[in-house]
PDB file with SEQRES, HELIX, SHEET and CRYST1 records, atoms N, CA, C and O in Angstrom:
SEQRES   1 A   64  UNK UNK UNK UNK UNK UNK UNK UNK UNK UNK UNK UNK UNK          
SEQRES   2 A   64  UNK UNK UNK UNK UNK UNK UNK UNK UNK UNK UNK UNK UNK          
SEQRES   3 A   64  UNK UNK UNK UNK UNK UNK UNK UNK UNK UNK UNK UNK UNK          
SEQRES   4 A   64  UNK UNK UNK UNK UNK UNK UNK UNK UNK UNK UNK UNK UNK          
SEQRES   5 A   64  UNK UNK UNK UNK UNK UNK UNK UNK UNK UNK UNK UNK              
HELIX    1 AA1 UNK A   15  UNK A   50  1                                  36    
HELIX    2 AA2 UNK A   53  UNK A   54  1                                   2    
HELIX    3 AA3 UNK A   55  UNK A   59  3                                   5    
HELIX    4 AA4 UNK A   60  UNK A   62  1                                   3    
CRYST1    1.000    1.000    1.000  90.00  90.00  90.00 P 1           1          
ATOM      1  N   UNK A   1     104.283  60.747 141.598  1.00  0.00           N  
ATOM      2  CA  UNK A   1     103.843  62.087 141.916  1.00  0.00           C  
ATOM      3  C   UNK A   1     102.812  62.501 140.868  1.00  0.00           C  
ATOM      4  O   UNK A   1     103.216  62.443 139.706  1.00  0.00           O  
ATOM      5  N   UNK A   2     101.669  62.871 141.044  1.00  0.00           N  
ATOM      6  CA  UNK A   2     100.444  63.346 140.465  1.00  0.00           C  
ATOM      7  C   UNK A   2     100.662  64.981 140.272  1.00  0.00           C  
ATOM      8  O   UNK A   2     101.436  65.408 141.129  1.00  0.00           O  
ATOM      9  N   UNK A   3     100.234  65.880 139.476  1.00  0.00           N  
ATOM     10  CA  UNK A   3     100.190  66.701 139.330  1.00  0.00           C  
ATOM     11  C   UNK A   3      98.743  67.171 139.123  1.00  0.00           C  
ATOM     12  O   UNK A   3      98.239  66.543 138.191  1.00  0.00           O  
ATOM     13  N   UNK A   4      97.818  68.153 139.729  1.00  0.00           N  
ATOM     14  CA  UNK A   4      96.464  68.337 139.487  1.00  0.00           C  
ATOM     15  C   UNK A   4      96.565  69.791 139.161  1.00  0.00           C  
ATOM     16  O   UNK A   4      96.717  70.689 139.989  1.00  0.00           O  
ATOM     17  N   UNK A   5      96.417  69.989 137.263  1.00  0.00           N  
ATOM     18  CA  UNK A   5      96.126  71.034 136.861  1.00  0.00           C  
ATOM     19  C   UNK A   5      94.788  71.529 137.117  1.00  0.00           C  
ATOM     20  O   UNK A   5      93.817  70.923 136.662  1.00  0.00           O  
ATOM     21  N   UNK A   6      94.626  72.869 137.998  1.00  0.00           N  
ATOM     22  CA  UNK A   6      93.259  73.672 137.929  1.00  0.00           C  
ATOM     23  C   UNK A   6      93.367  74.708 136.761  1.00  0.00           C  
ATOM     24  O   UNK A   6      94.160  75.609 136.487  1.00  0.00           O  
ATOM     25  N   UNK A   7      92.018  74.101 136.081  1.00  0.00           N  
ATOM     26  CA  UNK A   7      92.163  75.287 134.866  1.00  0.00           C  
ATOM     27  C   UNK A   7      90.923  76.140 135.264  1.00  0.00           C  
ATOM     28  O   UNK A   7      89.924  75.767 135.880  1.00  0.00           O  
ATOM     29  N   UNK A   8      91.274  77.610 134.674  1.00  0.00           N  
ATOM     30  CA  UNK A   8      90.506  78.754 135.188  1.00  0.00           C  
ATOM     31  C   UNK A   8      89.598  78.281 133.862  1.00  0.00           C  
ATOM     32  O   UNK A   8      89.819  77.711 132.794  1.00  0.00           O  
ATOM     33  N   UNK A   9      87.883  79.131 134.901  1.00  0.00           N  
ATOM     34  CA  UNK A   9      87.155  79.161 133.434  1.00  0.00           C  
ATOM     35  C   UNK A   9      87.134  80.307 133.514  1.00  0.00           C  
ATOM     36  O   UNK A   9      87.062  80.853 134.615  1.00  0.00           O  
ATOM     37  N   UNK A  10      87.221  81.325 131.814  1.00  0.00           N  
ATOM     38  CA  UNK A  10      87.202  82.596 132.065  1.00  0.00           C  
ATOM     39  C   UNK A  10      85.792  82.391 130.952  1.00  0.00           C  
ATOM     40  O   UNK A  10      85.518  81.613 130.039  1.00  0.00           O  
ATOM     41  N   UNK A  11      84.928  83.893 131.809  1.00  0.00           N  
ATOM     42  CA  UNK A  11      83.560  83.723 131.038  1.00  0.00           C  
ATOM     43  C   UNK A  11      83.866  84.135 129.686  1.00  0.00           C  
ATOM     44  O   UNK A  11      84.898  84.364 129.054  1.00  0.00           O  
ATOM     45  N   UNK A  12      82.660  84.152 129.459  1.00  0.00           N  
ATOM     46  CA  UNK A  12      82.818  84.161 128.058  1.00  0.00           C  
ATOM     47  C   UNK A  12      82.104  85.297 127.757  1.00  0.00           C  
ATOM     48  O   UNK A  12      80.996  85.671 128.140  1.00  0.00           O  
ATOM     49  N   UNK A  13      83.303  86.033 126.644  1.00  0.00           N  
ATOM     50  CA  UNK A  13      82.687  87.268 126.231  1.00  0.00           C  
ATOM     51  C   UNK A  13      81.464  87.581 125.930  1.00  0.00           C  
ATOM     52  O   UNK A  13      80.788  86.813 125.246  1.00  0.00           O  
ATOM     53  N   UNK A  14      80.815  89.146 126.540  1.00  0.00           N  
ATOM     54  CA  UNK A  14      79.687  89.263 126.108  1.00  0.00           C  
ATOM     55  C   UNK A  14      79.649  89.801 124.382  1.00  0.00           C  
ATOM     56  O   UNK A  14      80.640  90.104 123.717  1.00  0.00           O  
ATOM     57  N   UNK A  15      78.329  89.809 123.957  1.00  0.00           N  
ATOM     58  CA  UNK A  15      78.140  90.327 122.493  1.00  0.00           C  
ATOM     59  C   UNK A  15      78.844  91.408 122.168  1.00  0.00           C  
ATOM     60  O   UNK A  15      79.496  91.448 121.124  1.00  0.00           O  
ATOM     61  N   UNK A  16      78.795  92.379 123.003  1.00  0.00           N  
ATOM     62  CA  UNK A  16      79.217  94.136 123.331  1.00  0.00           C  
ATOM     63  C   UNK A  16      80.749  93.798 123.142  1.00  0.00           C  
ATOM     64  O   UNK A  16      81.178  94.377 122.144  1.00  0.00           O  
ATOM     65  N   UNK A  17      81.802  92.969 123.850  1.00  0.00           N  
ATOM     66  CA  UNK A  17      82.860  92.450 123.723  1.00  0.00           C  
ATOM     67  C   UNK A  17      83.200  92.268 122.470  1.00  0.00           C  
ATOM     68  O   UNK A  17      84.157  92.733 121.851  1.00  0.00           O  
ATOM     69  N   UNK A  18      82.530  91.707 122.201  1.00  0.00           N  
ATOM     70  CA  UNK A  18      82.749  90.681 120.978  1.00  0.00           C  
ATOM     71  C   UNK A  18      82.761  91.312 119.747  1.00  0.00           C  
ATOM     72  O   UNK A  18      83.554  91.105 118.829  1.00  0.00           O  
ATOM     73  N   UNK A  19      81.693  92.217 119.784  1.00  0.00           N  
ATOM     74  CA  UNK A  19      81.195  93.301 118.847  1.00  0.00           C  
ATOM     75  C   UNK A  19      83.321  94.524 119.032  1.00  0.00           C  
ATOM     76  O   UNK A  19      84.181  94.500 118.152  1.00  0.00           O  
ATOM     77  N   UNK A  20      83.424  95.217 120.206  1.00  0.00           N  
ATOM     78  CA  UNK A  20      83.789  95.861 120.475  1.00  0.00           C  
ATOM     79  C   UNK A  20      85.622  95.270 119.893  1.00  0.00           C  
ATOM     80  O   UNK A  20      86.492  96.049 119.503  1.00  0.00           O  
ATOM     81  N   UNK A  21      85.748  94.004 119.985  1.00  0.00           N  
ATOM     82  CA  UNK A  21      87.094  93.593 119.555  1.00  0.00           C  
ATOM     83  C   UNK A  21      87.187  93.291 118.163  1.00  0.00           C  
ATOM     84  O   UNK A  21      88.258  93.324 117.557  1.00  0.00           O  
ATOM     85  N   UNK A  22      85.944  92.958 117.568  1.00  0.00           N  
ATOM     86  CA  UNK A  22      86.206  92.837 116.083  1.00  0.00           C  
ATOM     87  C   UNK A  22      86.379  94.871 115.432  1.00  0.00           C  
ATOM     88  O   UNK A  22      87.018  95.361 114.501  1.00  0.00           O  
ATOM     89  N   UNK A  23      85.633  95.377 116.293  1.00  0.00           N  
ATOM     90  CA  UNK A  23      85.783  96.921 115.834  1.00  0.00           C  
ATOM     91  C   UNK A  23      87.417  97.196 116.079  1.00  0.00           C  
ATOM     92  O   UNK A  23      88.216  97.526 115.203  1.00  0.00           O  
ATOM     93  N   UNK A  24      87.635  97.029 117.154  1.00  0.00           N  
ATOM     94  CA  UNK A  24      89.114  97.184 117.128  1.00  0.00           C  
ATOM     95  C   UNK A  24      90.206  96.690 116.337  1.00  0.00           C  
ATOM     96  O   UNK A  24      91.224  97.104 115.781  1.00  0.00           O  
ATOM     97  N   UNK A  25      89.521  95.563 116.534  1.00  0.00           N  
ATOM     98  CA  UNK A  25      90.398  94.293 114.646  1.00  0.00           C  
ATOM     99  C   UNK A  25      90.573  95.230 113.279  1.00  0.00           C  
ATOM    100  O   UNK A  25      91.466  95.338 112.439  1.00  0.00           O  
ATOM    101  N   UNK A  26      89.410  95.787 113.457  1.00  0.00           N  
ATOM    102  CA  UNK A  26      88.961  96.701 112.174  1.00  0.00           C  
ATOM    103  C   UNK A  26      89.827  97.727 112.270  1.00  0.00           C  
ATOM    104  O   UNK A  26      90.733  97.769 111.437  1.00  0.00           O  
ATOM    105  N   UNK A  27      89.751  98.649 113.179  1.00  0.00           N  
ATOM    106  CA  UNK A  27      90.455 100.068 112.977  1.00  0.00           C  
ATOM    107  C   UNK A  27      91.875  99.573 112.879  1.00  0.00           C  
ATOM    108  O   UNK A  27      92.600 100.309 112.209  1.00  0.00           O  
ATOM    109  N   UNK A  28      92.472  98.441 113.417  1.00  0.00           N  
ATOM    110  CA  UNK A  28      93.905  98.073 113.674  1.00  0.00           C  
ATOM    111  C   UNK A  28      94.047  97.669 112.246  1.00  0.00           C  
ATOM    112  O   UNK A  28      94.777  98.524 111.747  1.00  0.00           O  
ATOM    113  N   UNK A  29      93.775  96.954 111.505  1.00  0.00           N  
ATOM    114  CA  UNK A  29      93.934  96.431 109.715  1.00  0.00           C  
ATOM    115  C   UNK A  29      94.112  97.681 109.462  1.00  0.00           C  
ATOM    116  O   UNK A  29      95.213  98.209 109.312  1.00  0.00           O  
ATOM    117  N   UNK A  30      92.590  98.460 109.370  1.00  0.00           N  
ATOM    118  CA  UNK A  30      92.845  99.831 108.490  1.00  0.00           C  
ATOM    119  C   UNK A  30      94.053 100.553 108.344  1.00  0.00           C  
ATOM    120  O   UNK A  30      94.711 100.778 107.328  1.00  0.00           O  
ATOM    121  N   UNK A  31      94.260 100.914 109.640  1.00  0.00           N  
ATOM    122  CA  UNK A  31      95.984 101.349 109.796  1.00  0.00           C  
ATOM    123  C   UNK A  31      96.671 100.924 109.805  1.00  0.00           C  
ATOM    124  O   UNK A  31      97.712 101.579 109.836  1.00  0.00           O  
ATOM    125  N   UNK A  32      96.753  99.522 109.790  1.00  0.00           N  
ATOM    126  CA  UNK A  32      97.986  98.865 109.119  1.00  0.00           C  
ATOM    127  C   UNK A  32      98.185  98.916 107.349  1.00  0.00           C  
ATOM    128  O   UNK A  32      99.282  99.066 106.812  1.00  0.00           O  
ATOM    129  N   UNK A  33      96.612  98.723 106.453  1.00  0.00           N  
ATOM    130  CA  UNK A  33      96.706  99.268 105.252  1.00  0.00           C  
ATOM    131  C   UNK A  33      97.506 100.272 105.249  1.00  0.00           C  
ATOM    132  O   UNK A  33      98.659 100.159 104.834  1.00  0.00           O  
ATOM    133  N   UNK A  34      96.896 101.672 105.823  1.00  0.00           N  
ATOM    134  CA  UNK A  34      97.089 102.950 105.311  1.00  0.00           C  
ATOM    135  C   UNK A  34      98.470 102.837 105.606  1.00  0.00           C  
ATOM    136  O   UNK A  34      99.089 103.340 104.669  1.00  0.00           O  
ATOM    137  N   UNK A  35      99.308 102.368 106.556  1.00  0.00           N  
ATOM    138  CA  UNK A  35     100.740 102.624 106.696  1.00  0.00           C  
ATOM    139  C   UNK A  35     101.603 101.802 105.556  1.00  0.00           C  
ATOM    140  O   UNK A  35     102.674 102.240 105.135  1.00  0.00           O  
ATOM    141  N   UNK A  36     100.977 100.469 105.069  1.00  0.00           N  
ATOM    142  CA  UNK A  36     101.625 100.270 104.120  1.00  0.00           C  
ATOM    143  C   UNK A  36     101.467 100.632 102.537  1.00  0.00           C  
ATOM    144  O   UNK A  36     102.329 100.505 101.667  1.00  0.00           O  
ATOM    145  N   UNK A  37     100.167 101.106 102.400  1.00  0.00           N  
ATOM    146  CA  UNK A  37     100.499 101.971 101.416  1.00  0.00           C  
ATOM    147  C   UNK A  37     101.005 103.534 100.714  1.00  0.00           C  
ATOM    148  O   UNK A  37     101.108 104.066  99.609  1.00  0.00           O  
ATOM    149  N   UNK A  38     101.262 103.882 102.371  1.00  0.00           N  
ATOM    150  CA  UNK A  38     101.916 105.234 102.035  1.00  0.00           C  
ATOM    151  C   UNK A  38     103.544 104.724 101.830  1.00  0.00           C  
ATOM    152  O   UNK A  38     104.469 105.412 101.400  1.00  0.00           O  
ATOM    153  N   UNK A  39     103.588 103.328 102.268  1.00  0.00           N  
ATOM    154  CA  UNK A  39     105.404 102.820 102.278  1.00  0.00           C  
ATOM    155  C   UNK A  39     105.524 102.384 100.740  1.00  0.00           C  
ATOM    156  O   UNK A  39     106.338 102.829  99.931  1.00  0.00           O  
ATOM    157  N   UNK A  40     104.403 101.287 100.479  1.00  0.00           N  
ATOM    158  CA  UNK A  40     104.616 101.437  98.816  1.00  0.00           C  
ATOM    159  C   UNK A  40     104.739 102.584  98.133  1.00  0.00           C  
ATOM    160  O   UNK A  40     105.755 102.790  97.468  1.00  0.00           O  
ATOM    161  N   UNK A  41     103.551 103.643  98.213  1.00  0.00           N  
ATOM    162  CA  UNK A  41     104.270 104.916  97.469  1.00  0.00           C  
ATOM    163  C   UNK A  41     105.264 105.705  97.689  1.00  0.00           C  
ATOM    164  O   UNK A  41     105.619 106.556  96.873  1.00  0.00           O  
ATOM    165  N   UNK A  42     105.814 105.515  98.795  1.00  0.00           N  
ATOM    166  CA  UNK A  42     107.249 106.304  98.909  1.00  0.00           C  
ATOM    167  C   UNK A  42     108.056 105.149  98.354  1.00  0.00           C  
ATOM    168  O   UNK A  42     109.184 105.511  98.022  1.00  0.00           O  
ATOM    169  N   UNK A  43     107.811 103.887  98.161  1.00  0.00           N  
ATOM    170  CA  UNK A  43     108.918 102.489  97.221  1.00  0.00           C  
ATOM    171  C   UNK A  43     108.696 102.759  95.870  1.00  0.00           C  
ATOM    172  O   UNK A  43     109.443 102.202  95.067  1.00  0.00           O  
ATOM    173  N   UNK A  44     107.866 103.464  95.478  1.00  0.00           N  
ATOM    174  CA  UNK A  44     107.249 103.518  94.269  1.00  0.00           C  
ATOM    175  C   UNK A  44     107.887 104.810  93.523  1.00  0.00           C  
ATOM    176  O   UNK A  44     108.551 104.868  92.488  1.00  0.00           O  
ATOM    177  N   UNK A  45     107.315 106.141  94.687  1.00  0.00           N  
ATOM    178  CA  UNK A  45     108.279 107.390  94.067  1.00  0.00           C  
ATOM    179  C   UNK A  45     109.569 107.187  93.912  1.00  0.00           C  
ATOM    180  O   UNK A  45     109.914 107.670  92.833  1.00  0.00           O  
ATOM    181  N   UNK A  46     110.755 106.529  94.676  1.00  0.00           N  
ATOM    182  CA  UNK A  46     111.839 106.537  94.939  1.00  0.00           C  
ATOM    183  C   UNK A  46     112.197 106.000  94.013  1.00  0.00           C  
ATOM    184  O   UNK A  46     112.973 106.608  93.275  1.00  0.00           O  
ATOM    185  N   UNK A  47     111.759 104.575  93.655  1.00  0.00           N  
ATOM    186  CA  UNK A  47     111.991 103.528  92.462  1.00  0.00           C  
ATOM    187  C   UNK A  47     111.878 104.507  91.135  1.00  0.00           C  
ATOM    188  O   UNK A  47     112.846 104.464  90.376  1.00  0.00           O  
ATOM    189  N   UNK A  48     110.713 105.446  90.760  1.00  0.00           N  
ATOM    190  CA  UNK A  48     110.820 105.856  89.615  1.00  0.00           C  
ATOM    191  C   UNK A  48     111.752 107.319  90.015  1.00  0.00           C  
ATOM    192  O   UNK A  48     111.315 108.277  89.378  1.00  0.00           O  
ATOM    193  N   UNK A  49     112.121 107.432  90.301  1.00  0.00           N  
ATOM    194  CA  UNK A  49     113.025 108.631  90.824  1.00  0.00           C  
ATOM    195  C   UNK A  49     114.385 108.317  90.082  1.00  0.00           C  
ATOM    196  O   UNK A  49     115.022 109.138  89.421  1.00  0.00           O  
ATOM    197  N   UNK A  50     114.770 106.826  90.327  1.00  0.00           N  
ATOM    198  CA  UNK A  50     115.868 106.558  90.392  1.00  0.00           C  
ATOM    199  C   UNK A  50     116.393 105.808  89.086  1.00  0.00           C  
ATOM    200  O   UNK A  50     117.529 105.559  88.681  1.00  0.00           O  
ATOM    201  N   UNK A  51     114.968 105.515  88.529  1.00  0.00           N  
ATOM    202  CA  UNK A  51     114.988 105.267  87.292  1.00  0.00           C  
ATOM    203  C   UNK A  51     115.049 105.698  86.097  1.00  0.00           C  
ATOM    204  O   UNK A  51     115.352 105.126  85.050  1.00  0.00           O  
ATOM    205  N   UNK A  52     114.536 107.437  86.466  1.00  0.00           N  
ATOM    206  CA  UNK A  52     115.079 108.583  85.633  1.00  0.00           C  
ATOM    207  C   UNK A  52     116.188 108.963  85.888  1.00  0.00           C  
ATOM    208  O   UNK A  52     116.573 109.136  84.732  1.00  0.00           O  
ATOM    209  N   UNK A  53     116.942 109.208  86.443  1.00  0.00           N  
ATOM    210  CA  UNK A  53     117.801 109.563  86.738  1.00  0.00           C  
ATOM    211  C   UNK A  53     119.265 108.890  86.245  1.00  0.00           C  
ATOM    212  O   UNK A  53     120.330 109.483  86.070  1.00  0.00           O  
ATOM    213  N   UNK A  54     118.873 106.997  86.025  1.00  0.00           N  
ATOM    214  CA  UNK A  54     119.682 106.295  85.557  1.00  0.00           C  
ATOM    215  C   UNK A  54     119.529 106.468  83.673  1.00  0.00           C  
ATOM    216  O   UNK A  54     120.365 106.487  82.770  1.00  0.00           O  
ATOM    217  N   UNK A  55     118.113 106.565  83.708  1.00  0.00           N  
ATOM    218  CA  UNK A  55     117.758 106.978  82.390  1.00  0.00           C  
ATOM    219  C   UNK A  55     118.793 108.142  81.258  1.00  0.00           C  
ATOM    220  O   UNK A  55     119.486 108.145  80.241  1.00  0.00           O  
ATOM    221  N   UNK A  56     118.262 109.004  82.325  1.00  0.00           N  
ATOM    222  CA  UNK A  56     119.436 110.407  81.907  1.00  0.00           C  
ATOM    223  C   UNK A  56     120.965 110.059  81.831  1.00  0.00           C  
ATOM    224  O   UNK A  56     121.589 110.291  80.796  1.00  0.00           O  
ATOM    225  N   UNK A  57     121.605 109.466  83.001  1.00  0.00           N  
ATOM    226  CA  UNK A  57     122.899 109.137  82.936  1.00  0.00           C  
ATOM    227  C   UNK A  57     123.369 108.122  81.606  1.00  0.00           C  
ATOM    228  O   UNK A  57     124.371 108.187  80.893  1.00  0.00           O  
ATOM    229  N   UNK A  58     122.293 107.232  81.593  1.00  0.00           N  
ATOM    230  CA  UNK A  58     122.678 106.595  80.424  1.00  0.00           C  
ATOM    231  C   UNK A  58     122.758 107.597  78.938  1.00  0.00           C  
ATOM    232  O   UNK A  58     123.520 107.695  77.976  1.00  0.00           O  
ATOM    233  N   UNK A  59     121.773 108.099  79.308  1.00  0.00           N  
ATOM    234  CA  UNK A  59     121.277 109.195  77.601  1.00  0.00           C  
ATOM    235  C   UNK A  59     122.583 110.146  77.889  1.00  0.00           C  
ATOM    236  O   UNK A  59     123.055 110.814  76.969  1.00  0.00           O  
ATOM    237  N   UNK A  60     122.831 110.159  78.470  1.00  0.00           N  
ATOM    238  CA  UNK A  60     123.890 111.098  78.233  1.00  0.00           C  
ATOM    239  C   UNK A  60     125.270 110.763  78.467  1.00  0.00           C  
ATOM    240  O   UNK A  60     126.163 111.583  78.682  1.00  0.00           O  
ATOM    241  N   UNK A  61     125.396 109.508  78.414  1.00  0.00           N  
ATOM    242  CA  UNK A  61     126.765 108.651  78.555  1.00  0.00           C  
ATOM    243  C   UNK A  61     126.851 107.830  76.852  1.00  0.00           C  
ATOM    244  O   UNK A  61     127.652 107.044  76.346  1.00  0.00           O  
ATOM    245  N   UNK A  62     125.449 108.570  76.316  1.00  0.00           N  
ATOM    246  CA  UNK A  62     125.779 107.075  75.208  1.00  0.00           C  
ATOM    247  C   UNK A  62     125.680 108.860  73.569  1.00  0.00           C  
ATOM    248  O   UNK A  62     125.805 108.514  72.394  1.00  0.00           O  
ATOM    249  N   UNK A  63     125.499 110.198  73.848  1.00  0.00           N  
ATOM    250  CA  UNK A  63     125.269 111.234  73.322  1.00  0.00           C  
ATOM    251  C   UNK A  63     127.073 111.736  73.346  1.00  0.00           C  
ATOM    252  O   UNK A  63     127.557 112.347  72.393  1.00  0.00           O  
ATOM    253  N   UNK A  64     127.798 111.401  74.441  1.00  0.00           N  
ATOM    254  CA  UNK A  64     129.373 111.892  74.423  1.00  0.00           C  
ATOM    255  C   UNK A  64     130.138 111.260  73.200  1.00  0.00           C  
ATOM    256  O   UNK A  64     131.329 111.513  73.020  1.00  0.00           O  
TER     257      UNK A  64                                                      
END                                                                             
């Protein structure tokens, strides 16, 4: 038994395309940056948040 794959040709993007999906590439990174660095600085505030706070508990566990 033979099997005869037909493969589609799909054209090929125009410039405008081409142009138009790397722009989209673009805006999609950007906002993927900006979302992860508003997540680092909320990892960042939290982290030093929590680090004063252990700070103090100690300073004042080692002052009793």
């Amino acid at each position: 038994m033979v099997m005869d794959y037909k493969t589609q040709d799909r054209p090929s993007p125009t410039k405008e395309e081409r142009e138009a999906r790397k722009a989209q590439a673009r805006k999609d990174a950007e906002k993927a940056l900006i979302a992860r660095k508003k997540a680092d600085d909320a990892f960042r505030a939290n982290f030093e948040r929590l680090k004063a706070e252990r700070l103090a508990r100690e300073a004042a566990g080692t002052n009793s």
